[in-house]
Structure formats: structure tokens, C-alpha cells
N, C-alpha and C positions, 0 to 999 in steps of 0.2 A: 504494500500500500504506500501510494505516493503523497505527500502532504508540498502541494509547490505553493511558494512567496509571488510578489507581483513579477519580480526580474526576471523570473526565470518561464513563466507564463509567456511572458513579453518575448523572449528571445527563443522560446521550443513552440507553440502552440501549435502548429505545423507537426510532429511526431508525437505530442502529448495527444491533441483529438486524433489522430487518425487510429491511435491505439486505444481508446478511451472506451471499447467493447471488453477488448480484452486487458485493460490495466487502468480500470475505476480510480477516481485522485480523489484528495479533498481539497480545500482552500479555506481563504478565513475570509468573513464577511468585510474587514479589510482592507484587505484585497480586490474583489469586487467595489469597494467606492475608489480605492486607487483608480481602477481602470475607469471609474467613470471621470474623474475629475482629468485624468492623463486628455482624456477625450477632448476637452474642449479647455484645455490649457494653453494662455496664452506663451507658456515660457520652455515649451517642447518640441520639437522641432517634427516636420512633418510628417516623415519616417514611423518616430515613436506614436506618436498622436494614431497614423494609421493602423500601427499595430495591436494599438488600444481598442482601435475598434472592432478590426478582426477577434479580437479576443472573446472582447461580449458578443459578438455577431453567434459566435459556436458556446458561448457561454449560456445566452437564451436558446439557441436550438438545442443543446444536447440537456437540456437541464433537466434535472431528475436522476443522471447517468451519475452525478456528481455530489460530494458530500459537502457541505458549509455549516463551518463553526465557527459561532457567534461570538465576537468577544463580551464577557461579562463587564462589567464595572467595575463589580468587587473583585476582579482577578488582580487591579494595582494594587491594595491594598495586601490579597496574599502573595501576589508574586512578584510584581513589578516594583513597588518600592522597598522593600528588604533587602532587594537584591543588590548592590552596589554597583555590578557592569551594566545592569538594564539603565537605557534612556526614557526617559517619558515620549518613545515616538513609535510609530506607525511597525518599523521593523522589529522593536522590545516584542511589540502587541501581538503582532503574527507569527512571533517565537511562540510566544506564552498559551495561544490558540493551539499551536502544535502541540506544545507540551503536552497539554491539557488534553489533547484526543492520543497524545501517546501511549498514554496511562493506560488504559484500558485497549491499545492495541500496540504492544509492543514491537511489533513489529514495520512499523509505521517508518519510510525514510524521510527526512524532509531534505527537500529537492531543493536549491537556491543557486543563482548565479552571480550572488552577491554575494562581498568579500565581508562586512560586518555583519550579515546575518546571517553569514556560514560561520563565523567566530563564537555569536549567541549562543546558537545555537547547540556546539558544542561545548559550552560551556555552562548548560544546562542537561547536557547527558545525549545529545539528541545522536541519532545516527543520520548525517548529513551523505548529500553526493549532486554533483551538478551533471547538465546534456549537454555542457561546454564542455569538450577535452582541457585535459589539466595543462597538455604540450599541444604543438603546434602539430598538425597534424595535414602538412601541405607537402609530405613526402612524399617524393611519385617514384623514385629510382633509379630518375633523371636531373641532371641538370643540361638546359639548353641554351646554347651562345649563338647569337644572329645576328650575321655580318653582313652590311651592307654596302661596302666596297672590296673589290679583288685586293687591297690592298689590307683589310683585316681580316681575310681568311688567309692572307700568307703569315700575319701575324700569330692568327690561332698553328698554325700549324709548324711556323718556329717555336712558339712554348711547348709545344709536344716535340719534338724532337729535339728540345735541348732540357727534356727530362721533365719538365712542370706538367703536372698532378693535377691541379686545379682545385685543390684541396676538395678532392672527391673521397667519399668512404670504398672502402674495401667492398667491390661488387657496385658501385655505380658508377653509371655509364652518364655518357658527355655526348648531345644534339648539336652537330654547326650545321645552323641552318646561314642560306645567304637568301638577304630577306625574305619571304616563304617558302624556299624551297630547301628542307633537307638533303645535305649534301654528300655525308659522312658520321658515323659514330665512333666512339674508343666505350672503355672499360676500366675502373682503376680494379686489376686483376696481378696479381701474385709480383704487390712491390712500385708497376710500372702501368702505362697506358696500354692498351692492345687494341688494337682494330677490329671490331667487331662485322665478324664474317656472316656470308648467307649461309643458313641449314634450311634442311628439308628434312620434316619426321616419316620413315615410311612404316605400313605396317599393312598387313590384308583386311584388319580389321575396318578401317577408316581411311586406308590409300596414303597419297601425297598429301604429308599439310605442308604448305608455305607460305610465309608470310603474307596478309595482304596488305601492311603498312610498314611504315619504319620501327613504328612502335611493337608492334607482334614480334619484330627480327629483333627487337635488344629482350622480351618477352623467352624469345625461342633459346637466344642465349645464355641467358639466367637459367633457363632449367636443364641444357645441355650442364652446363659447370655449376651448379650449387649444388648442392644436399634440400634444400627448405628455400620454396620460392613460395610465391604471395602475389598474385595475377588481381590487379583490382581495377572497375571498369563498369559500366552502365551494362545494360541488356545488349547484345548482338556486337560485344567489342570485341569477340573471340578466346575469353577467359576459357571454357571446356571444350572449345577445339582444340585450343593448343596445348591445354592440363594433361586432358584425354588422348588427343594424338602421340606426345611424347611419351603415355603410360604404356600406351599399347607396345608403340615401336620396343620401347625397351621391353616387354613381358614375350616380344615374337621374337627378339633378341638375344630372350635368355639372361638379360641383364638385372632382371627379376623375375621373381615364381609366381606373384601375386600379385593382385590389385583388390587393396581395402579402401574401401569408402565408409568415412567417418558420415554421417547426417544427421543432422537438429531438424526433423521433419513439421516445423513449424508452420501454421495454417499461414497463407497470405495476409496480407494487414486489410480490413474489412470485406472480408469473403465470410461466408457463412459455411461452419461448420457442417461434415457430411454425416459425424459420429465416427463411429468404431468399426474399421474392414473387418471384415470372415477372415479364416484363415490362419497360418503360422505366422512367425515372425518374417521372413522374408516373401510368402505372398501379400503381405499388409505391406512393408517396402514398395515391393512392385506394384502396389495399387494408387501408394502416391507419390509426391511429387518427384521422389529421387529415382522411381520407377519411368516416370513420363519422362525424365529427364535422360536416362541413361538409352530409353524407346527412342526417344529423337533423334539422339547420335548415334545408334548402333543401329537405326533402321527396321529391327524389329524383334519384340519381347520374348521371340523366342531364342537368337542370338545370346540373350542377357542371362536365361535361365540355362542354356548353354555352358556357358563362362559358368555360372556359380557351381551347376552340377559338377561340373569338371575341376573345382576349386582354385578356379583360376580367379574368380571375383569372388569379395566377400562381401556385403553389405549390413554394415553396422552402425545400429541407432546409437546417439551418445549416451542415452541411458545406461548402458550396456557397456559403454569401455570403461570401466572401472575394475580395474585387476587386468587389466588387456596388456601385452607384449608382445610388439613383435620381434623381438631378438630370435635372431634365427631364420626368419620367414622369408629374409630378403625382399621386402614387398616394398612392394608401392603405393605409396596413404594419399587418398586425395578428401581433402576437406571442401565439400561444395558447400556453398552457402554459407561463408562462414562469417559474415556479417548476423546472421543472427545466433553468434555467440558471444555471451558474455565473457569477462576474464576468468572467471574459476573454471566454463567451459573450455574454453580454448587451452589455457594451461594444461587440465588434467588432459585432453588429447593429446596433446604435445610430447607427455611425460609419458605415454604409450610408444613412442617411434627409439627402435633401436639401431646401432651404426651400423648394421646391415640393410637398413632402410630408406628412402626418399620418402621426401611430400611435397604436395603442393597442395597451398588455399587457393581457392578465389572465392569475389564476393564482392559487394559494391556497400559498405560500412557508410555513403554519403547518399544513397537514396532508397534502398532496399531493405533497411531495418526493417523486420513486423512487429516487435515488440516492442513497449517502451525499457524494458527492461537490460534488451540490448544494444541500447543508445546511446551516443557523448561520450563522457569518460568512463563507462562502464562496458564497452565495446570492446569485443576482444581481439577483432583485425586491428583495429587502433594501438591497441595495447601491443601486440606481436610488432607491428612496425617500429613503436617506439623503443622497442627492447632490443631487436634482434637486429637493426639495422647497423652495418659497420659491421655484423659479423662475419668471420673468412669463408662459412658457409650457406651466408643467407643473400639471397635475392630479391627483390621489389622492383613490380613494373607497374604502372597506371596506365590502362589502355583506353583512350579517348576519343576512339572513332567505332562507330556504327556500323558494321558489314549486312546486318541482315534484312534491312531491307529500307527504302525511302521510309515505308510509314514510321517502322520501328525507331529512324535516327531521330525523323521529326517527333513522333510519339515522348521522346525523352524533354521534348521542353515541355510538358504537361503539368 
């Protein structure tokens, strides 16, 4: 249960209502007159102002979905003035409203994206967390330089040959575009720069994949040379053609025995529930979404129950990986969907792969959350990026072009 302040309303309301079926909040009556005064303030700038109204716009339509606690009177007399850090102001108030419904639901987080009523707050016992990451979170796995005379692309390419780095991490790679046109990439790979070459994954299973942008070929080489890559990208950017094509090639290779798929079979965000598949544990997989998922690409469902019969694919809920190992298995872990996991998820998966093993996420942590729960700084693609990044065997690419189809690329300004 989520208890949000006004800030944080203000800056989420966009993944807080879209979840708000499946992740009920409360607020303080507070709160609600903030937003109205926010409304028609002359000292707010227009931005805010707007957002204020979007707030209450879904704050009267969804109302009922939501819980409002009143502040009392006598709450300054017991809580507010005793207390030395509390101010006689609006954010004391909507601390103390928290408080007050904590009690009796200890389980309650209060959400804030403000820095003195995340302090209060904790200083009243509460358990705080915001849907602003804690760090910047504009890591893509690139960095790109764009040169707009022949005269500074000879320059990029004397600091590479007279050794400059570019103070790049271990495993990121460098775009010289000359003005819109990609020209060339490197790598800061074992020490130095390297030129990032074209691969092709082959496999019977899925044929020739090859790049169809620049971004998929720095994509392609992350997974050729890492251990643990991380593909992140809207709908139709190529994240499980190129997961999946590399898994297969290597499993027709020999250069693993296995392909384990990790899945958080989470409903879409406002789709309505179908209930509970018939069946075993992996005819329920193949009934939903990581089932449609693996039909699409492999062409058809009997191909897939193929593969498992023959223990070549495994398909495992994350309910289920706890006690899991694959030391020994030489497998290949693909985490799909990994935007809707939180950090203890993502962790405990992580803590399953042993050095006989590869993985690869993908997952789009910037528009594809379903739950509010796996959102901001509580997101466990975010959290993996911020960890793992600079390590000698991890990878990150952000892939930001559309392959599958006009509507699909336009569909993403929705």
C-alpha cells in the first residue's frame, strides 16, 4: 500500500493511475486542497499548474479507487507540536496523516519526491521510497560524438589513434556521427578502443539475424563479448530478435546445452484479468504471454514444446527460482520482461547464473512498467544498470529505433 504526498503525485500521476487497478494508494485531504490551490496559482509556472490539473482531472474520475485521510485538529496537539523536527506546515501535516493510517497498516510505504518530507518522514519511523530514481538513469551504453566538418572527424580519429579512451567504461562503445549520418563505432574493450565489427547470428532455428541499424551492431557486439548484456528499447526495437537469435546460434553451436527463460508473467497494465489457465506449470507458461511471445518468434507452438520436450528450453516463473542453479548447465538465461522487476527480483535471479553460464535482459524500464511497484527507484533494470555498469563483463545497449512496423514506431508517441 502506497500513501503518496503532493510532489510526488505531481511528478508520477502518469504510472501511479495507470496502475491504480492493481496498486490502490491513499493520500491526505491535504493534499487534494494543495492541488486545488496549485490550480489557479498565480506564483506557479505553467507546467506545474497543468499538472495540477491533470491530477484532479483522474483524481475525480477514479474516485472511490482511492483512500483519503483527513487530517484531525487534535493530531497538532498529539503529534505535531511535541515533536521538535515537525513545522506547523502543510508537509509536518501529511506526514502525521500517514502516520496515523500506518498504524493500523503497517505495511503502508509513503511515496514522496521531496527531500524534507522524505527526512519527516523517516524520522517518524515511516518506510519511505520515491518513482524518481535515486541516480541518473540516462545510461544507454553509448556515448555519441557528431562532427560537422571533415576537419573534426580527422580530429576524433587522431585521439583514437594516439590512444584517448574518451573516458569511456569498460564495455562502452563511442557513435561518430558526421552530422546525421553514422559513420563509424569503437568499444573501450580489454584496456584500449577496438572497432566494432559487423556479425551475423546464424542458427536453423531463426536463420540470418543482422543488424538493421547501427545500434543493433554495437547491440550484436555486447552479446558476442560479454557474459551479462541488458538490450533496453520501446516495442519493435529488436531487443528478442537479437537476445533470441544469439541464444539459439550458440545452443546449435554447442556453445551451450540450454536455454532458461527467467519470466515475471505479469498481466498488462489495465487489461482485465482472464483468471487461472488449466493445466501444468509449463502448459499455463505457454498459455500466456511468454508463451505468445516465444509462438511469435519461433513461428509455431509446436517448435517450442519441441525444444522443452527435448530439454533444450526450460521455462521458469520467478516464483520458482529460489534454490535454482545453474552451475553446470552451461545455459543460457534470458530474462524477458525485465522491466517488471523489482530489485529483490532481479537480484535473486541474478544470484541463480553460474560461470558456466550467459544472460541476457531486455525490457523497456521507461515505458512498459505494469506495476506501480516496479517503478523509479524501485526498478530492477535500473538498479542492474547502475551496478553493473563498468563491469569487464557486462554490456548495455539502448535501442531506439522501431523495425516493426510504421504503425508500431508511430504507435510509441501514444
Amino acid at each position: 500500500m502506497f500513501f503518496y504526498d503532493t510532489c510526488s503525485l505531481l511528478n508520477n500521476y502518469a504510472i501511479i493511475f495507470k496502475n491504480i487497478s492493481s496498486s490502490p494508494f491513499v493520500v491526505s485531504n491535504l493534499t487534494l486542497k494543495e492541488l486545488e490551490d496549485i490550480k489557479t496559482s498565480k506564483f506557479k509556472d505553467e507546467d506545474v499548474k497543468f499538472k495540477a490539473k491533470k491530477v484532479c482531472q483522474l483524481l475525480n474520475f477514479y474516485y472511490g479507487q482511492y483512500t483519503i485521510v483527513n487530517y484531525e485538529k487534535e493530531w497538532d496537539e498529539i503529534y505535531l507540536k511535541p515533536n521538535p523536527i515537525l513545522l506547523e506546515n502543510n508537509d509536518s501535516r501529511i506526514v502525521i496523516c500517514a502516520y496515523v493510517y500506518s498504524e493500523n497498516h503497517p505495511e503502508m510505504c509513503f511515496m514522496t519526491d521531496d527531500v524534507s518530507c522524505n527526512n519527516i518522514a523517516k524520522s517518524m519511523g515511516l518506510t519511505t521510497n520515491s518513482l524518481i530514481p535515486k541516480e541518473d538513469s540516462s545510461y544507454t551504453g553509448y556515448k555519441i560524438y557528431t562532427c560537422i566538418s571533415e576537419n573534426e572527424v580527422a580530429d576524433i580519429y587522431d585521439r583514437i589513434y594516439s590512444g584517448d579512451t574518451f573516458d569511456l567504461l569498460p564495455n562502452q562503445y563511442m557513435i561518430i556521427k558526421q552530422n546525421d549520418r553514422i559513420i563509424d563505432s569503437y568499444v573501450y574493450r580489454n584496456d584500449k578502443l577496438e572497432q566494432v565489427l559487423f556479425n551475423i547470428f546464424s542458427s536453423k532455428m531463426l536463420g540470418d539475424i543482422k543488424p538493421l541499424d547501427f545500434y543493433q551492431k554495437l547491440a550484436m557486439d555486447s552479446l558476442k563479448y560479454n557474459t551479462l548484456t541488458m538490450l533496453r528499447g520501446a516495442a519493435g526495437t529488436g531487443k528478442s530478435y537479437l537476445g533470441l537469435g544469439y541464444l539459439f546460434q550458440q545452443l546449435e553451436n554447442y556453445q551451450i546445452d540450454k536455454i532458461i527463460i527467467f519470466c515475471n508473467t505479469v498481466a498488462t497494465a489495465g487489461s482485465a484479468k482472464l483468471g487461472f489457465y488449466p493445466g501444468s506449470r509449463t502448459e499455463k507458461l505457454l498459455d500466456s504471454q511468454i508463451g505468445n511471445f516465444l509462438t511469435s518468434k519461433l513461428g509455431d507452438k509446436m517448435q517450442v514444446e519441441r525444444l522443452i520436450n527435448d530439454g533444450q528450453l526450460i521455462l521458469l516463473p520467478m516464483s520458482d527460482i529460489r534454490g535454482f542453479d545453474t552451475t553446470g548447465m552451461k545455459a543460457g538465461i534470458y530474462i524477458t520482461e525485465a522491466q517488471n522487476l523489482n530489485i529483490d527480483l532481479i537480484k535473486l535471479a541474478l544470484q541463480r547464473i553460474g560461470d558456466d553460464s550467459i544472460c541476457i535482459l531486455d525490457g523497456d524500464s521507461d515505458t512498459q512498467v505494469d506495476l506501480g511497484i516496479y517503478a523509479g527507484s524501485n526498478n530492477g533494470m535500473r538498479r542492474v544498470s547502475q551496478i553493473f555498469k563498468g563491469q569487464e563483463f557486462y554490456g548495455e545497449i539502448t535501442l531506439p529505433i522501431c523495425h516493426r512496423s510504421k504503425i508500431a514506431s508511430i504507435a510509441e508517441r501514444l
